[in-house]
C-alpha positions in Angstrom: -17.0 20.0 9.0 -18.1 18.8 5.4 -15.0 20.9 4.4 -12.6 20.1 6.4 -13.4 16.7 6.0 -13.1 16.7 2.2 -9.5 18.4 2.7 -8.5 15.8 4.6 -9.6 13.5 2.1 -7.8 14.6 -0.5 -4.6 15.6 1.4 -4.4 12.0 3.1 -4.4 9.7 0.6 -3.0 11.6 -2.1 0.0 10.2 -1.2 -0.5 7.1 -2.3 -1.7 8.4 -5.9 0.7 7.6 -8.9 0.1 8.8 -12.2 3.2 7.5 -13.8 3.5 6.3 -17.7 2.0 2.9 -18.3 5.3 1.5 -19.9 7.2 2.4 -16.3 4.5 1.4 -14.2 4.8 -1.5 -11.9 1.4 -2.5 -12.2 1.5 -5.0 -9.3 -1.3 -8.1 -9.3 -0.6 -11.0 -7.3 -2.9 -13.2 -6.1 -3.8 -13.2 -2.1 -3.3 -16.9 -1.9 0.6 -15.8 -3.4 1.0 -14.2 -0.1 0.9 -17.5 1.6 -0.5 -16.7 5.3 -3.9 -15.9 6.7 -4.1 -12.0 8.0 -6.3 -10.3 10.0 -5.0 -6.9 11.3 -6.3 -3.4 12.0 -4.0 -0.8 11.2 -3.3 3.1 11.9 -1.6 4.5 8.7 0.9 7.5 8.3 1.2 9.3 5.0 3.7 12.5 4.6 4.4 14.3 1.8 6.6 17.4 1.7 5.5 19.3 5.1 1.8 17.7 5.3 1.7 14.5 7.8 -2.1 12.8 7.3 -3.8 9.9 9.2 -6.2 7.0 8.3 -7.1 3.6 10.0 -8.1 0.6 7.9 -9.0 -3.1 8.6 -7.1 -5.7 6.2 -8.1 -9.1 5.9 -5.8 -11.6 3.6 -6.9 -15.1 3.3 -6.4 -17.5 0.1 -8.8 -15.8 -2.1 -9.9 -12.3 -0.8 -8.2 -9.4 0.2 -10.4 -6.9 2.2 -9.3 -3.4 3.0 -11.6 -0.9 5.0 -10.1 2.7 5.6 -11.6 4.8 7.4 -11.4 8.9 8.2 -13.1 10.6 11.2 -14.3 7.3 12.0 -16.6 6.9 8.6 -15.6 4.6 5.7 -14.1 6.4 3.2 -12.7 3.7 1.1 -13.6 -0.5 0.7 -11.3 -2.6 -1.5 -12.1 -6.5 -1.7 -9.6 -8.1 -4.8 -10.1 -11.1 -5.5 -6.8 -12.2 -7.7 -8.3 -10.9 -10.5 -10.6 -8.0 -10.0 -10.4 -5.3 -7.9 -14.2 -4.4 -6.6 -14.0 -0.8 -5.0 -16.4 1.5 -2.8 -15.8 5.1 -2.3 -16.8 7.9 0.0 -18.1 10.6 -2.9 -15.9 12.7 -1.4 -12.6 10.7 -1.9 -10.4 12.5 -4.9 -10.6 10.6 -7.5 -6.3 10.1 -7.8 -6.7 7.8 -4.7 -6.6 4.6 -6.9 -7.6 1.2 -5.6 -5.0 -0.3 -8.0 -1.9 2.1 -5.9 -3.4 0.8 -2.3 -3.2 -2.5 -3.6 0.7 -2.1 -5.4 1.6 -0.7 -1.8 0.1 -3.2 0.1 1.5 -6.1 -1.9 5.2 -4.5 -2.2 5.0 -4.5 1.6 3.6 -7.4 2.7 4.0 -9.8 0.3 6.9 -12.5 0.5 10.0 -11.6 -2.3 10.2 -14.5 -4.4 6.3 -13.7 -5.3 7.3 -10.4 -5.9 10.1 -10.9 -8.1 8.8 -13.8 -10.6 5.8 -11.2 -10.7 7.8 -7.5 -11.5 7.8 -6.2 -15.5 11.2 -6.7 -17.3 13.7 -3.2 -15.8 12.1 -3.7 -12.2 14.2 -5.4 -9.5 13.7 -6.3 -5.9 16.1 -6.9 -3.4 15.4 -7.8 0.4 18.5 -7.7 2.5 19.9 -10.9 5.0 17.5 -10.6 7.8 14.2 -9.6 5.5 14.1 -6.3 7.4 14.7 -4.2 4.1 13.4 -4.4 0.8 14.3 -2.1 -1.9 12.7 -1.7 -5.2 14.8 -0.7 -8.7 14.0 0.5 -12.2 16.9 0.2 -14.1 19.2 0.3 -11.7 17.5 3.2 -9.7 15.5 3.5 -6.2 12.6 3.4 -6.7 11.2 2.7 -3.0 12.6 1.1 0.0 10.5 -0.7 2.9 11.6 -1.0 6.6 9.8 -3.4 8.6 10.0 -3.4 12.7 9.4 -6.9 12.7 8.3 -10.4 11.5 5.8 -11.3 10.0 5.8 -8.4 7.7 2.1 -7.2 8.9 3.1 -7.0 12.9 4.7 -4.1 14.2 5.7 -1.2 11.8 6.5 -1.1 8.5 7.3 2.2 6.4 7.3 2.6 2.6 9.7 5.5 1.3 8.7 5.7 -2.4 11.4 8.1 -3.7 9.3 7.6 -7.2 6.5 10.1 -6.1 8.0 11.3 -2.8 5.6 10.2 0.0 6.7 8.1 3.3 4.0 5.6 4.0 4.0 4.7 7.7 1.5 1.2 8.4 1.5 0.6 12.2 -0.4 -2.4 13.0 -2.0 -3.1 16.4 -1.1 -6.1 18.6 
């Protein structure tokens, strides 16, 4: 069991691990009071890379000055996140590889959920955002090229589904939130 859940482990949230050159990187930071709303939502997450499909469920709280995120495997925690706008306190299962970065969970988190104007006053100079009409897709550019895209099922952007394709480091995030 101890092995299978360390493969799991590693296989699940490797997705989400980046280990691209600091001058490229987006190196996302924004504040939880930038998000402007108050969230509370527990969440069933999707990663798939190549022919590998993992699951994980995780608890996110937002409010003004916290952001919380609980995930948990096999129903024990494997991973605690709280930023508070400028740090980034983290708690890890021992078993959890160490490329699953708290600093990646919280770049996805706040290129999905966060509004685009906080995004874009916040991106390094060659990155560029782009949300189309109805806010229902938001694609992500360095110099010029796709880096990501982000298909939401519905507004706000934490309700309903929303799935990350980050072309970058080719995994398809999947965040389906529960009513």
């Amino acid at each position: 069991m101890r092995l299978l859940f360390n493969a799991v482990l590693i296989l699940l949230l490797a997705g989400c691990a980046t280990t691209a050159p600091p001058v490229q990187r987006l190196g996302l930071r924004l504040s939880p009071a930038s998000l402007g709303a108050t969230v509370s939502v527990q969440q069933h997450l999707t990663v798939e890379r190549g022919a590998r499909t993992d699951e994980l469920d995780a608890a996110l709280e937002i409010d003004t000055g916290h952001l919380t995120l609980v995930g948990l495997a096999f129903g024990q925690r494997v991973l605690g996140i709280d930023y508070d706008g400028s740090a980034i306190k983290e708690w890890r299962h021992p078993m959890l590889p160490a490329q699953v970065r708290a600093d990646d969970v919280l770049q996805d988190l706040q290129l999905t959920l966060w509004p685009h104007a906080a995004l874009a006053a916040a991106l390094p100079p060659g990155w560029t955002i782009v949300d189309d009409g109805d806010g229902m897709r938001r694609t992500l550019r360095l110099d010029g090229a796709v880096v990501a895209t982000v298909t939401y099922s519905a507004m706000p952007r934490w309700s309903g589904t929303v799935v990350l394709d980050n072309l970058r480091y080719r995994y398809r995030l999947t965040i389906q939130s529960a009513p």
